[in-house]
PDBQT receptor file of N, H, CA, C and O in Angstrom, charges set to zero:
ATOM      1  N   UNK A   1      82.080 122.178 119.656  1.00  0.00    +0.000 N 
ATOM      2  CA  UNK A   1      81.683 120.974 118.960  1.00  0.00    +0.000 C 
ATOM      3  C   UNK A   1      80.611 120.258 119.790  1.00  0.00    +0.000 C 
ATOM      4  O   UNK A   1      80.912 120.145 120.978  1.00  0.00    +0.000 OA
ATOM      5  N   UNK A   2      79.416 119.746 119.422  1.00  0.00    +0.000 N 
ATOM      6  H   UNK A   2      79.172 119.837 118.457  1.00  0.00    +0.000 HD
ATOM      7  CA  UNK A   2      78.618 119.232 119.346  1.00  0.00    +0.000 C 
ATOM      8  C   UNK A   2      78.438 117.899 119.547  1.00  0.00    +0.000 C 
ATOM      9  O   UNK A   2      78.442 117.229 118.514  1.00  0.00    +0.000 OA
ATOM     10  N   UNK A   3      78.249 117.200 120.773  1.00  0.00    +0.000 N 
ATOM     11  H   UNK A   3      78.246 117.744 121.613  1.00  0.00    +0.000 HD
ATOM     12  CA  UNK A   3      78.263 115.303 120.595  1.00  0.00    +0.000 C 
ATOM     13  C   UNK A   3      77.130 115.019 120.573  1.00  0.00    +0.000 C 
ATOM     14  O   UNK A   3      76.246 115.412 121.335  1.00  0.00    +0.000 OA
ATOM     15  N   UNK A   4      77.045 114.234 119.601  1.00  0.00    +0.000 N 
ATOM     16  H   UNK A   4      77.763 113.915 118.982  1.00  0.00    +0.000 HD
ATOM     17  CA  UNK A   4      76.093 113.531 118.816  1.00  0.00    +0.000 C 
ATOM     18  C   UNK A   4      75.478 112.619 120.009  1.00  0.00    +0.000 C 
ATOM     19  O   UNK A   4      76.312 112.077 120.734  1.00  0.00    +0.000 OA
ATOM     20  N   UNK A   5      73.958 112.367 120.320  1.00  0.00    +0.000 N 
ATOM     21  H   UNK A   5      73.280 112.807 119.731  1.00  0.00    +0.000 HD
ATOM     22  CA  UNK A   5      73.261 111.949 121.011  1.00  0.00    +0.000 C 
ATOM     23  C   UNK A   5      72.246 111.088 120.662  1.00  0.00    +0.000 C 
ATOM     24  O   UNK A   5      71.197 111.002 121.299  1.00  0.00    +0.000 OA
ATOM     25  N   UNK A   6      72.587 110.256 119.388  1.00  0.00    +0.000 N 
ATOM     26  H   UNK A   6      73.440 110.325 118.870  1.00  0.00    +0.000 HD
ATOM     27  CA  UNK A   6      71.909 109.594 118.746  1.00  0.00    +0.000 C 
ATOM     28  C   UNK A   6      72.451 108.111 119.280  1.00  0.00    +0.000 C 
ATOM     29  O   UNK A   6      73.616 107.838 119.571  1.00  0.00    +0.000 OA
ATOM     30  N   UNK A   7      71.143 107.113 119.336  1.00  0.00    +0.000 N 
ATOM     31  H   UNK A   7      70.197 107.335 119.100  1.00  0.00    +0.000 HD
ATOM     32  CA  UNK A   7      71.147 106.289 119.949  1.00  0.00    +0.000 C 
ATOM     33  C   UNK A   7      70.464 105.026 118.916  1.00  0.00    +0.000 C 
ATOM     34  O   UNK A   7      69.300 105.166 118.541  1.00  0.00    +0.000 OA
ATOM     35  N   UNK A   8      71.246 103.828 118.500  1.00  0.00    +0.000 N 
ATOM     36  H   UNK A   8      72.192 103.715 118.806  1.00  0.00    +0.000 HD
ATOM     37  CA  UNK A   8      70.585 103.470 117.358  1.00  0.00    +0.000 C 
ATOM     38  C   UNK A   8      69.430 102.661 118.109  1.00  0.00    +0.000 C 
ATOM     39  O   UNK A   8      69.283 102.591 119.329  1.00  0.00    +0.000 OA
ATOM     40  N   UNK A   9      68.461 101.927 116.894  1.00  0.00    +0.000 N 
ATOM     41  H   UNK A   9      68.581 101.984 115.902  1.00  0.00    +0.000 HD
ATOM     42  CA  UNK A   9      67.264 101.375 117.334  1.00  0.00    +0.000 C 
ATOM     43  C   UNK A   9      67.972  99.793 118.167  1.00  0.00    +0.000 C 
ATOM     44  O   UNK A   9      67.514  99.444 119.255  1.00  0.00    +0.000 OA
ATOM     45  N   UNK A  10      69.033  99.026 117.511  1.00  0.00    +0.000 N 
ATOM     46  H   UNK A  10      69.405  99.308 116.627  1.00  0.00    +0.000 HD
ATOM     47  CA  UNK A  10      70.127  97.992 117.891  1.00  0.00    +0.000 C 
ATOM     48  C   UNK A  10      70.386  98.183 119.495  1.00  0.00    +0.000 C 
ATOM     49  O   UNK A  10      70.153  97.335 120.356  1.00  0.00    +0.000 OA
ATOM     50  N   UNK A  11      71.037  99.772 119.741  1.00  0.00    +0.000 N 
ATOM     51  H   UNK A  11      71.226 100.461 119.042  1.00  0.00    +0.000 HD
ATOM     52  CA  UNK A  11      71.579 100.009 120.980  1.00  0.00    +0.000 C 
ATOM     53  C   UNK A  11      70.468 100.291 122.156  1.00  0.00    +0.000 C 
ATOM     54  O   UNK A  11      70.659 100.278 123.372  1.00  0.00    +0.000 OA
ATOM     55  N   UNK A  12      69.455 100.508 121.560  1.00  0.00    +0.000 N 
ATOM     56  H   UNK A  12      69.299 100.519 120.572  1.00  0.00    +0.000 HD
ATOM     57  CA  UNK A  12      67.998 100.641 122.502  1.00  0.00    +0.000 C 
ATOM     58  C   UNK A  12      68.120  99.181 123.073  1.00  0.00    +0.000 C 
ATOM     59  O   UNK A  12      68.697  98.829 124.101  1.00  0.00    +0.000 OA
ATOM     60  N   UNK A  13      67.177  98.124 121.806  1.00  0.00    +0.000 N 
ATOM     61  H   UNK A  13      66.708  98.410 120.970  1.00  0.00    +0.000 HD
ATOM     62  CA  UNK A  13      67.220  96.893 122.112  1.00  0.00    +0.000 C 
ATOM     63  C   UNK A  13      67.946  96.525 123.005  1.00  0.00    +0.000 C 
ATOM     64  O   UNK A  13      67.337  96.218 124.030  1.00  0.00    +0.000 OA
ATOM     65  N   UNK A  14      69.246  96.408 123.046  1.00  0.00    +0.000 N 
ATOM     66  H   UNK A  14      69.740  96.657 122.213  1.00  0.00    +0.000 HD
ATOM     67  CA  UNK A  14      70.208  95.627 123.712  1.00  0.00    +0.000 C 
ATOM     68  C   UNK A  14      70.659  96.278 125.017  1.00  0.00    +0.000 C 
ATOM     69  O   UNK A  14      70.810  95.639 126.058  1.00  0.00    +0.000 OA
ATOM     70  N   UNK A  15      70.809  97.244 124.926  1.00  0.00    +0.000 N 
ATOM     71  H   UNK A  15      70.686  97.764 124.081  1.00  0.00    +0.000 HD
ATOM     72  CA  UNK A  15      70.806  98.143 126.405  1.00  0.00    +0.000 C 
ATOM     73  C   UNK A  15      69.208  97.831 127.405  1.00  0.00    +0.000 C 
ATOM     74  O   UNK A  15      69.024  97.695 128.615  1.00  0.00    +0.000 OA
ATOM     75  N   UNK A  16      68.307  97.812 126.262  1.00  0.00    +0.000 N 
ATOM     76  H   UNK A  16      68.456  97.922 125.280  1.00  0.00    +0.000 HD
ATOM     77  CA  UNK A  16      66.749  97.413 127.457  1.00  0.00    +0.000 C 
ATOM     78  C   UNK A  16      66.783  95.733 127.478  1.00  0.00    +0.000 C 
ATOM     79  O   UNK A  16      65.682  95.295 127.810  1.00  0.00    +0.000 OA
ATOM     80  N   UNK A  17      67.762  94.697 127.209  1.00  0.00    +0.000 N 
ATOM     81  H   UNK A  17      68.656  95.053 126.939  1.00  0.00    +0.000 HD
ATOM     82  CA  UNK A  17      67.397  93.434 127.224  1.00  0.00    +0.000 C 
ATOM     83  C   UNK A  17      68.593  93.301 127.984  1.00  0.00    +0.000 C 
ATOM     84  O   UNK A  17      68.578  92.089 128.197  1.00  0.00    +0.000 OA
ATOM     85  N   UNK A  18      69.449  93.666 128.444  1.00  0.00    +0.000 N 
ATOM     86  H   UNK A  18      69.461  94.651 128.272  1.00  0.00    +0.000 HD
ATOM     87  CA  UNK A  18      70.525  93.699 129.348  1.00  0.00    +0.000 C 
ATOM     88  C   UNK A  18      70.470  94.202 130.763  1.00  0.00    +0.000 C 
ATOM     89  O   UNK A  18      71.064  93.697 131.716  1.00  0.00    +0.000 OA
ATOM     90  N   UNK A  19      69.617  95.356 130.790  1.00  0.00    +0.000 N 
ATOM     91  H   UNK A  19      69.135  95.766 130.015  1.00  0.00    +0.000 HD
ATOM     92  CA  UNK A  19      68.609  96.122 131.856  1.00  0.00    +0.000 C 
ATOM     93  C   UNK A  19      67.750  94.588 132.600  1.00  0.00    +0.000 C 
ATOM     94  O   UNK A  19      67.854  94.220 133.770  1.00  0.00    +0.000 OA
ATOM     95  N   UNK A  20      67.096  94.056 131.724  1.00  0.00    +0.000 N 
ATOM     96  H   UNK A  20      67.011  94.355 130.773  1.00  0.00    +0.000 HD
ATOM     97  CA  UNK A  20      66.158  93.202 131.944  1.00  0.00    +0.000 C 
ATOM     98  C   UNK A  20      66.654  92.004 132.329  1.00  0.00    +0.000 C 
ATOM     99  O   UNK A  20      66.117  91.453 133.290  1.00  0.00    +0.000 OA
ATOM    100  N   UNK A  21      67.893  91.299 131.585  1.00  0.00    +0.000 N 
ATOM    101  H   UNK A  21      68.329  91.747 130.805  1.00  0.00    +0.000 HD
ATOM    102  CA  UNK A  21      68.207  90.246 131.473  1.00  0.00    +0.000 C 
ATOM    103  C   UNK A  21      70.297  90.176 132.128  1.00  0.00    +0.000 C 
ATOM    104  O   UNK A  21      71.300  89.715 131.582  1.00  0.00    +0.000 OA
ATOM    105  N   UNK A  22      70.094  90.833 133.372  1.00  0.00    +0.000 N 
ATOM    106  H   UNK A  22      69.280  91.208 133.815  1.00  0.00    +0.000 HD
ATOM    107  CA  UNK A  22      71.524  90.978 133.990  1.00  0.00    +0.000 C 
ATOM    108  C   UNK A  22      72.378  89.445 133.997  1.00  0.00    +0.000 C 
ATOM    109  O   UNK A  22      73.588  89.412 134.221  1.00  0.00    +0.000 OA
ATOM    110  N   UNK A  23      71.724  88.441 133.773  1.00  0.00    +0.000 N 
ATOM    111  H   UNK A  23      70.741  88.468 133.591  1.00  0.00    +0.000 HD
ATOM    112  CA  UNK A  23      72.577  87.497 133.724  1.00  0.00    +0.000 C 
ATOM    113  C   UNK A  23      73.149  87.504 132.683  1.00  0.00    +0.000 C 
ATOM    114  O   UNK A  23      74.290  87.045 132.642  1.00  0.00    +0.000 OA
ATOM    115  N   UNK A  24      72.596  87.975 131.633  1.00  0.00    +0.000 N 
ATOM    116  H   UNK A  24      71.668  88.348 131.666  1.00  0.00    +0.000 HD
ATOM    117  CA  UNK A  24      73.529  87.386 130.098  1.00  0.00    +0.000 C 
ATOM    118  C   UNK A  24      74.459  87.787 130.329  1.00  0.00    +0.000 C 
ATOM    119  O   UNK A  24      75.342  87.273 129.643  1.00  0.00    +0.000 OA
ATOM    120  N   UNK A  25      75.010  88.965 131.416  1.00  0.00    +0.000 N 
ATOM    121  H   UNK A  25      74.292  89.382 131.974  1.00  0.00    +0.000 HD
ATOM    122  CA  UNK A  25      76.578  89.170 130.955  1.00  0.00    +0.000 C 
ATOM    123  C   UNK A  25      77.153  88.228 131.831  1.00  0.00    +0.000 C 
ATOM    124  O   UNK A  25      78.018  87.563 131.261  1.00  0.00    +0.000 OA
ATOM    125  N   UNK A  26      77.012  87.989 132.798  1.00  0.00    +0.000 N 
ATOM    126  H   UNK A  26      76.310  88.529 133.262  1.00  0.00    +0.000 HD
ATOM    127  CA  UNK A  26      77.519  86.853 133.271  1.00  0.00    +0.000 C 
ATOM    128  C   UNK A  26      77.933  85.808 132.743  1.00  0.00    +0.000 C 
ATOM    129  O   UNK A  26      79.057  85.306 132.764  1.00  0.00    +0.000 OA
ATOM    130  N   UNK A  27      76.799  85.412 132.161  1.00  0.00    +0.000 N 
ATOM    131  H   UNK A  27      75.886  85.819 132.144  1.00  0.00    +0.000 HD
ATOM    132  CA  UNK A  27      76.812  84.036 130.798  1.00  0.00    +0.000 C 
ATOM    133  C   UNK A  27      77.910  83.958 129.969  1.00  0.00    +0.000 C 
ATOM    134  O   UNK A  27      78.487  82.978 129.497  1.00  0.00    +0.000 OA
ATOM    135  N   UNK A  28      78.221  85.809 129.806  1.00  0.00    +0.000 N 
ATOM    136  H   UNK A  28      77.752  86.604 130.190  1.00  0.00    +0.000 HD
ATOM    137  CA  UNK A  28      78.868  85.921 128.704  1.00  0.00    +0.000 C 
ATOM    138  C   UNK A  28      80.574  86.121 128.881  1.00  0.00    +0.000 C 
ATOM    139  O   UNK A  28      81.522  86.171 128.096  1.00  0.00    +0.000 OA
ATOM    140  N   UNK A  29      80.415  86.201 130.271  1.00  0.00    +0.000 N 
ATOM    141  H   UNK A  29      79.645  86.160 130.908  1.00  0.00    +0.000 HD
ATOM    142  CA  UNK A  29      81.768  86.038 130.858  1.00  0.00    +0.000 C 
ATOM    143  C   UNK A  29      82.300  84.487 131.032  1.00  0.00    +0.000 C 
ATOM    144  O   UNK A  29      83.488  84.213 130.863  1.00  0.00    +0.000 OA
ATOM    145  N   UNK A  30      81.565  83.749 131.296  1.00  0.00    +0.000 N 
ATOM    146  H   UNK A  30      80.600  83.972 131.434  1.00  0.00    +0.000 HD
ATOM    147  CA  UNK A  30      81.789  82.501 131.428  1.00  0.00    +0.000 C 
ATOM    148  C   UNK A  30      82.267  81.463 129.734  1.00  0.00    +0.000 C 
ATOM    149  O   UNK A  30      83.114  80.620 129.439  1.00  0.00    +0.000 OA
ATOM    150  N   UNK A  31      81.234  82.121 129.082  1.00  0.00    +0.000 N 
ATOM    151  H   UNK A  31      80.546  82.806 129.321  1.00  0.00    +0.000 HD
ATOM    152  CA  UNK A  31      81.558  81.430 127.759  1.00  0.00    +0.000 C 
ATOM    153  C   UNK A  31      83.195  82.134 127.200  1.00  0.00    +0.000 C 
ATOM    154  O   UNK A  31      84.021  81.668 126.416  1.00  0.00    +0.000 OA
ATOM    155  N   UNK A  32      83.189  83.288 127.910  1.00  0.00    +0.000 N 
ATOM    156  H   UNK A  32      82.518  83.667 128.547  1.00  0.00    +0.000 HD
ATOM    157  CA  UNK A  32      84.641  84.209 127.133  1.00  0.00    +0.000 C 
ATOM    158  C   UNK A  32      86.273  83.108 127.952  1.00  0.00    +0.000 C 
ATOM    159  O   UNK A  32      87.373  82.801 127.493  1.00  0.00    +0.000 OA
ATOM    160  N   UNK A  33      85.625  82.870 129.199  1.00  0.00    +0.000 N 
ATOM    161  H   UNK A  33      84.731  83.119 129.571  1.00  0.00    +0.000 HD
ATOM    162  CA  UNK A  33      86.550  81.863 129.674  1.00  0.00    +0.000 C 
ATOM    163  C   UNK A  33      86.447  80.392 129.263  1.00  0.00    +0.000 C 
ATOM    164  O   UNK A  33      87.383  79.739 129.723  1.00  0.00    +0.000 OA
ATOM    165  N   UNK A  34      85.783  79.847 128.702  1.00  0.00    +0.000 N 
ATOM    166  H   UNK A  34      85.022  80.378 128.328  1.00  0.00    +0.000 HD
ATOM    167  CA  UNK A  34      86.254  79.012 128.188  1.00  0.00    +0.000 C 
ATOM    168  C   UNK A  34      86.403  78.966 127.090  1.00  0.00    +0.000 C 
ATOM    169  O   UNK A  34      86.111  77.829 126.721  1.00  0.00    +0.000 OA
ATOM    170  N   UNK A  35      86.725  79.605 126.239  1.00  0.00    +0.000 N 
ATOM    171  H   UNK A  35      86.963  80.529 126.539  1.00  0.00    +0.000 HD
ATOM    172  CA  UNK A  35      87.612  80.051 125.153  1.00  0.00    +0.000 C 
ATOM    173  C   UNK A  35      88.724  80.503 125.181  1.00  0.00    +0.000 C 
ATOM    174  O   UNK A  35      89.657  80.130 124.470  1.00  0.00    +0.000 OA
ATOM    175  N   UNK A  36      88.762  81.678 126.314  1.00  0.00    +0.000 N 
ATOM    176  H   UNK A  36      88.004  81.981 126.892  1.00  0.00    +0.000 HD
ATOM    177  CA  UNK A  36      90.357  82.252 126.108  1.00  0.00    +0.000 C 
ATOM    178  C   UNK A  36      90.767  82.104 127.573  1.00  0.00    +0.000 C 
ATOM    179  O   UNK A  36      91.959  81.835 127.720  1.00  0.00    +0.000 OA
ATOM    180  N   UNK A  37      90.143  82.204 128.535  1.00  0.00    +0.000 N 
ATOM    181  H   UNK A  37      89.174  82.422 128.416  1.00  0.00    +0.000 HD
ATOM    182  CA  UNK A  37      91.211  82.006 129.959  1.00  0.00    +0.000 C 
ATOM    183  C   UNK A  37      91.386  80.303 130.612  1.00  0.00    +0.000 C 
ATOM    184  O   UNK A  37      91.314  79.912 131.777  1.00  0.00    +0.000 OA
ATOM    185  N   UNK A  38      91.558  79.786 129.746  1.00  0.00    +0.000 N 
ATOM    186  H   UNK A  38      91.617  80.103 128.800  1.00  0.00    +0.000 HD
ATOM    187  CA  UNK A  38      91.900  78.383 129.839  1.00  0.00    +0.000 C 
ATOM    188  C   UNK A  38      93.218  78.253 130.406  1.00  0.00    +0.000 C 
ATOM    189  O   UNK A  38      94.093  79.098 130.217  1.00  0.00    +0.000 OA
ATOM    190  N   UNK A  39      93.432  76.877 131.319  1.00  0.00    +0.000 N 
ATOM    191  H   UNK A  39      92.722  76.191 131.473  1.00  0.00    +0.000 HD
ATOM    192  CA  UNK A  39      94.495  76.697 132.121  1.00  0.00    +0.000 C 
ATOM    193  C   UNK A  39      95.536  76.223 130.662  1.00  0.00    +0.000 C 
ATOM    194  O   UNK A  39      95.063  75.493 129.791  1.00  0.00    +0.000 OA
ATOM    195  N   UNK A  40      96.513  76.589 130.607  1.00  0.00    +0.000 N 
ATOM    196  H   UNK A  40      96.897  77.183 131.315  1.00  0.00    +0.000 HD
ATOM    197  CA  UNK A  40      97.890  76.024 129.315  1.00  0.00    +0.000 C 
ATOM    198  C   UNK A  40      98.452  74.835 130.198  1.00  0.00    +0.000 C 
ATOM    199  O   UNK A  40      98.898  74.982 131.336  1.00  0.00    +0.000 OA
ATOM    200  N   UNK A  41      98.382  73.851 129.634  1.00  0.00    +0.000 N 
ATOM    201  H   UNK A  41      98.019  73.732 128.709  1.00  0.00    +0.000 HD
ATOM    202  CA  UNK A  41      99.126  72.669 129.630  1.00  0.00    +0.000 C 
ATOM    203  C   UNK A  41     100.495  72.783 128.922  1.00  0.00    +0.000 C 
ATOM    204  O   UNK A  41     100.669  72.884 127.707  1.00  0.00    +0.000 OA
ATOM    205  N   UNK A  42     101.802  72.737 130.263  1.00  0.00    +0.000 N 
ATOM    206  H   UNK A  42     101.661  72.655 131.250  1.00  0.00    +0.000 HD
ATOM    207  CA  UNK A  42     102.932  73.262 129.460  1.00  0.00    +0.000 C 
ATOM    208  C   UNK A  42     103.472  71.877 128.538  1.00  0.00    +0.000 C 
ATOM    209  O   UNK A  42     104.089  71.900 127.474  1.00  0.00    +0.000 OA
ATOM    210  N   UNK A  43     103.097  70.891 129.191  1.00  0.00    +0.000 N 
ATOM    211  H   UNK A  43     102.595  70.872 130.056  1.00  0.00    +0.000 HD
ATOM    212  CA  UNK A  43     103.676  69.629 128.796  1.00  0.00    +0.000 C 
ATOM    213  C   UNK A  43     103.239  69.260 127.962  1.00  0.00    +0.000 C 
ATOM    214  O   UNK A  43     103.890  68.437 127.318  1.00  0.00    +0.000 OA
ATOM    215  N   UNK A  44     101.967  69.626 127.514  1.00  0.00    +0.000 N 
ATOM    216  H   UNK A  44     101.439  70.295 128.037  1.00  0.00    +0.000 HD
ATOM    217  CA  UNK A  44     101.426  69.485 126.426  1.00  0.00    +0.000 C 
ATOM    218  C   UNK A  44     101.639  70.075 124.922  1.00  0.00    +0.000 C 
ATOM    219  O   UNK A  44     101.342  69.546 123.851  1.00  0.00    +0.000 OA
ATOM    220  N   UNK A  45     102.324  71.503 125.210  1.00  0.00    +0.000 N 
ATOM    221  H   UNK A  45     102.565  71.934 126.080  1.00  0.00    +0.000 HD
ATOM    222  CA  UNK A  45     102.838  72.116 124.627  1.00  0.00    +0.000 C 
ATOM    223  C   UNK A  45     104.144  72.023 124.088  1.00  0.00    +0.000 C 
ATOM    224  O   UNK A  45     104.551  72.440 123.003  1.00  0.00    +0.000 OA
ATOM    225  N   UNK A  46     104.929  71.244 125.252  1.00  0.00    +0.000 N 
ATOM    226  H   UNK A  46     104.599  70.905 126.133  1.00  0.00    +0.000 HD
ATOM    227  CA  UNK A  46     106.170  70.586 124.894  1.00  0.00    +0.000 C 
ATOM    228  C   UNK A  46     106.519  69.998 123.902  1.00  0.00    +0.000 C 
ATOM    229  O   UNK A  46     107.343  70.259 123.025  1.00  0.00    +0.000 OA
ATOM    230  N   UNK A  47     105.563  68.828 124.153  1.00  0.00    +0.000 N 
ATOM    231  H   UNK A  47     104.894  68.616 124.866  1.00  0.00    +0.000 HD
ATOM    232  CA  UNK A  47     105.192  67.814 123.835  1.00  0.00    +0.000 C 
ATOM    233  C   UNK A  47     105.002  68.284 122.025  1.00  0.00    +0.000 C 
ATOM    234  O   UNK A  47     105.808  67.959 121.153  1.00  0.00    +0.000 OA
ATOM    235  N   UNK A  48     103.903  68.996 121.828  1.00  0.00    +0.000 N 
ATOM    236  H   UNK A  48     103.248  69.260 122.536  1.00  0.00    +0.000 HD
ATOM    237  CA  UNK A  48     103.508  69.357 120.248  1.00  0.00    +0.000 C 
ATOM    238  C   UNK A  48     104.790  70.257 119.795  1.00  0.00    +0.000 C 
ATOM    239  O   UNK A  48     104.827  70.459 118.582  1.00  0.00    +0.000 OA
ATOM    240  N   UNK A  49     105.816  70.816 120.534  1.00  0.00    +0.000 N 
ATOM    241  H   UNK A  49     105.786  70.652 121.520  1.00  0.00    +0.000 HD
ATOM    242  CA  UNK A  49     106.959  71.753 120.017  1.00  0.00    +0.000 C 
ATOM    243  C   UNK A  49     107.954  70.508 119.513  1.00  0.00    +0.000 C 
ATOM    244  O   UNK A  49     108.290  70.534 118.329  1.00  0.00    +0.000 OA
ATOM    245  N   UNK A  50     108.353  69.616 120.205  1.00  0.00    +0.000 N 
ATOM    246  H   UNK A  50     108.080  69.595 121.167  1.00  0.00    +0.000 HD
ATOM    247  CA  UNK A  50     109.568  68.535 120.206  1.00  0.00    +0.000 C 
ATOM    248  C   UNK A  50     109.001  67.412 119.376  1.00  0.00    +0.000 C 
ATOM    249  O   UNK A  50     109.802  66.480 119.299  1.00  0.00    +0.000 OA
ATOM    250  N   UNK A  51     107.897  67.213 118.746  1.00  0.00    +0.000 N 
ATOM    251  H   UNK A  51     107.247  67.971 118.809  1.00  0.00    +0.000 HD
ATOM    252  CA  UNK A  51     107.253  66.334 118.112  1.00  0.00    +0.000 C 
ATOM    253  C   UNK A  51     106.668  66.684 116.711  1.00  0.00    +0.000 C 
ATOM    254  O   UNK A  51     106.005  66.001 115.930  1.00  0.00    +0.000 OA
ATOM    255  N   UNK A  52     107.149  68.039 116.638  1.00  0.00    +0.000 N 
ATOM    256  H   UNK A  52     107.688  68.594 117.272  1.00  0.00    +0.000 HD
ATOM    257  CA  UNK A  52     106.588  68.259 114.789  1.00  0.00    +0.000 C 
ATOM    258  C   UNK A  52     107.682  68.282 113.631  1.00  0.00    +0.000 C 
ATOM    259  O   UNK A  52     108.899  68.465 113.584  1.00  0.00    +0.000 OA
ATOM    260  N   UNK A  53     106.681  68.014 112.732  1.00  0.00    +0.000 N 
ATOM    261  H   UNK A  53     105.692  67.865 112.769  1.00  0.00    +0.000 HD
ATOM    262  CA  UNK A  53     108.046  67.538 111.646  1.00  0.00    +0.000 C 
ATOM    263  C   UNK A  53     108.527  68.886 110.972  1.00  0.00    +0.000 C 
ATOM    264  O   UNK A  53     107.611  69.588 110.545  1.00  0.00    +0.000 OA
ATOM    265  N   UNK A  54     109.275  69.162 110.876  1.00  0.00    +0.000 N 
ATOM    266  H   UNK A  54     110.019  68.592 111.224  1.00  0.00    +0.000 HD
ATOM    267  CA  UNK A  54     110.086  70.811 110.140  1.00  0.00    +0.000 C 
ATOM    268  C   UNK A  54     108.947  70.781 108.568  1.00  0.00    +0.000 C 
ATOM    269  O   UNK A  54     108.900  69.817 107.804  1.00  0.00    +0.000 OA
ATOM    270  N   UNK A  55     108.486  71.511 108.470  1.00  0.00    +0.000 N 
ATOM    271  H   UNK A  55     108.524  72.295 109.091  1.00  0.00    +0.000 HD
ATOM    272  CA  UNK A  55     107.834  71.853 106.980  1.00  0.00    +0.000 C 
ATOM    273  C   UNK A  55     109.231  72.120 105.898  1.00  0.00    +0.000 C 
ATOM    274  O   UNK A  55     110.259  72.633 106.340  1.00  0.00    +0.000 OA
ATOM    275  N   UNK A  56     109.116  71.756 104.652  1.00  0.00    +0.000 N 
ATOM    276  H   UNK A  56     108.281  71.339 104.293  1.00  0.00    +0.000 HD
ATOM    277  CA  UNK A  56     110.294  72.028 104.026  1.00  0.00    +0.000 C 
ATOM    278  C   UNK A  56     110.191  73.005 103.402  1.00  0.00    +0.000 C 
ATOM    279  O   UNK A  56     109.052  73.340 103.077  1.00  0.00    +0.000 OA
ATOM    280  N   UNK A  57     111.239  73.766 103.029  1.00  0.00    +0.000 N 
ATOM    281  H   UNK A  57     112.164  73.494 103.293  1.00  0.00    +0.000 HD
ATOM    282  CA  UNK A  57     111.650  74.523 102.255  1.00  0.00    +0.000 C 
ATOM    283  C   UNK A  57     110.212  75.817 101.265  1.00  0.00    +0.000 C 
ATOM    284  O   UNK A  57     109.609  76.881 101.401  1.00  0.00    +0.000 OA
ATOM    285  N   UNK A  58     110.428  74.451 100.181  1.00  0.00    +0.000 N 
ATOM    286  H   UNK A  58     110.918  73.586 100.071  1.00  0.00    +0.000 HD
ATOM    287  CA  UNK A  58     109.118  74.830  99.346  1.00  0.00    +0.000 C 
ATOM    288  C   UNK A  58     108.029  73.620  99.423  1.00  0.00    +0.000 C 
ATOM    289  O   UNK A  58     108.031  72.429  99.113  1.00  0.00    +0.000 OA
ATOM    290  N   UNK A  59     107.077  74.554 100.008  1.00  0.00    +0.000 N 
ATOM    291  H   UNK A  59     107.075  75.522 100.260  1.00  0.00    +0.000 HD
ATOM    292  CA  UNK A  59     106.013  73.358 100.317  1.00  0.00    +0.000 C 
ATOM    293  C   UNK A  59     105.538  72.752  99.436  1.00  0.00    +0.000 C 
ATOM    294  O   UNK A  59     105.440  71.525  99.434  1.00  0.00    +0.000 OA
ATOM    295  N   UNK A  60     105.198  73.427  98.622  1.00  0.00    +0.000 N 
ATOM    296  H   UNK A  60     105.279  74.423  98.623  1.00  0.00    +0.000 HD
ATOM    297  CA  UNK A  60     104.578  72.979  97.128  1.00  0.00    +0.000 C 
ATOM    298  C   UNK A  60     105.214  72.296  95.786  1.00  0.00    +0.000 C 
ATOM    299  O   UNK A  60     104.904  72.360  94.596  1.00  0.00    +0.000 OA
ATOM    300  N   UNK A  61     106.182  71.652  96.465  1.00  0.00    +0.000 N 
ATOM    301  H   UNK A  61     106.434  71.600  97.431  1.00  0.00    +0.000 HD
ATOM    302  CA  UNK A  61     107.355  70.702  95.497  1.00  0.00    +0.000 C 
ATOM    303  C   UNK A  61     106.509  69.591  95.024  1.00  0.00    +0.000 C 
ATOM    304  O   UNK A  61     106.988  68.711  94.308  1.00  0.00    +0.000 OA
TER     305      UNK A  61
């Protein structure tokens, strides 16, 4: 079997602007943490668990 060695015109681009431009991944690590590796506030969390009102039954009464 045969692997395919096709390379799209997209994956050129971005592989030669990444070559060129080594910070963006950096950049792009930084923006990924402040989205998802954020410190959890447990108390805060507490706080929104012990403080919501039970949804009922059928919501749509």
């Amino acid at each position: 079997m045969k692997v395919n060695e096709y390379v799209s015109e997209f994956e050129c681009f971005f592989g030669k602007l990444l070559d060129e431009h080594p910070e963006m991944v950096e950049d792009q690590r930084l923006g990924w943490n402040i989205w998802w590796d954020h410190r959890v506030d447990l108390e805060a969390e507490r706080l929104a668990r012990t403080d919501a009102v039970p949804t009922p039954a059928y919501y749509y009464h």
